[in-house]
N, C-alpha and C positions, 0 to 999 in steps of 0.2 A: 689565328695560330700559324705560326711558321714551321713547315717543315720542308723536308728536302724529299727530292722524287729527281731520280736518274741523274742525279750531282747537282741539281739546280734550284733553288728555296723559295718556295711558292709561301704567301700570306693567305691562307685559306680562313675563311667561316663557313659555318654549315649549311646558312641561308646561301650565299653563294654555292655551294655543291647543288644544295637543292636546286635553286631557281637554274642553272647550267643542265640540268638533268631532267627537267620541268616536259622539254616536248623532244625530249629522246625515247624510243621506242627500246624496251632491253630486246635482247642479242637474247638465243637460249643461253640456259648455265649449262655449261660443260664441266668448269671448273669453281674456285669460290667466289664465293657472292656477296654485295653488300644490298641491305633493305636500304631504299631512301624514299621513304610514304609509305605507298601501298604496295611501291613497287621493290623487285628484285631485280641487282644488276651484275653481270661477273663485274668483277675490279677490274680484268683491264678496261672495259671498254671505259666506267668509270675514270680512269686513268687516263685515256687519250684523250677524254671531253674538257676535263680540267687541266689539263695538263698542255692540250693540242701538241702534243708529244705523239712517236713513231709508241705502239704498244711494244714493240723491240727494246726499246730505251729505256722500260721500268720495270720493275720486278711486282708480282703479285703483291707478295710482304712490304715491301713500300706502299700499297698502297690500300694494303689491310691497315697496317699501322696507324698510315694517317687519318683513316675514315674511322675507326676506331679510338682513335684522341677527338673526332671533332664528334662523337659520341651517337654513332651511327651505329648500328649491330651487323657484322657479320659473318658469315655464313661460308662453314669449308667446302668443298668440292662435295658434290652426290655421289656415293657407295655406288659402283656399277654391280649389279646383281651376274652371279655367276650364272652361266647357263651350262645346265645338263649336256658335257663333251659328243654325247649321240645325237642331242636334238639336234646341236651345231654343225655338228657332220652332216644330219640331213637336210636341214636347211640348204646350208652349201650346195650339195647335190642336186636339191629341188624336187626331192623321192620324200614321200609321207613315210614316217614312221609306222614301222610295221609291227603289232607287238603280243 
């Protein structure tokens, strides 16, 4: 499949993503994600393996997109969990909550 990533028209398959992805180690997700096996990987880093592109030069959604036409699943960024504004103040401080 041909698509384009940071102006430039890559001829992708997915067995190429896969095998490219095969003895890369994922990176934590901070932001979104695509499954390739068993594994989870953000898209950029996806994007710099296939790409061997700057992760500057692509945008996530390029490459949501394209992993998503080559019929890959993924995955938006993880909901960061609010935390309670006092615990965070004590934290900071490095003083236990007194209550």
């Amino acid at each position: 499949m041909r698509c384009i990533i940071a102006n430039f028209a890559f001829d992708l398959t997915a067995r190429e993503v896969t095998d490219a992805m095969g003895g890369v180690s994922p990176e934590p997700i901070t932001g979104p994600s695509v499954q390739i096996g068993r594994r989870a990987y953000p898209v950029k880093q996806v994007g710099a393996v296939i790409t061997r592109q700057d992760r500057r030069d692509f945008t996530a959604g390029e490459i949501i997109r394209a992993m998503t036409r080559l019929g890959f699943t993924c995955h938006p960024a993880p909901a960061v969990a609010a935390a309670d504004p006092l615990e965070t103040a004590s934290d900071l401080l490095g003083k236990p909550l007194e209550g």
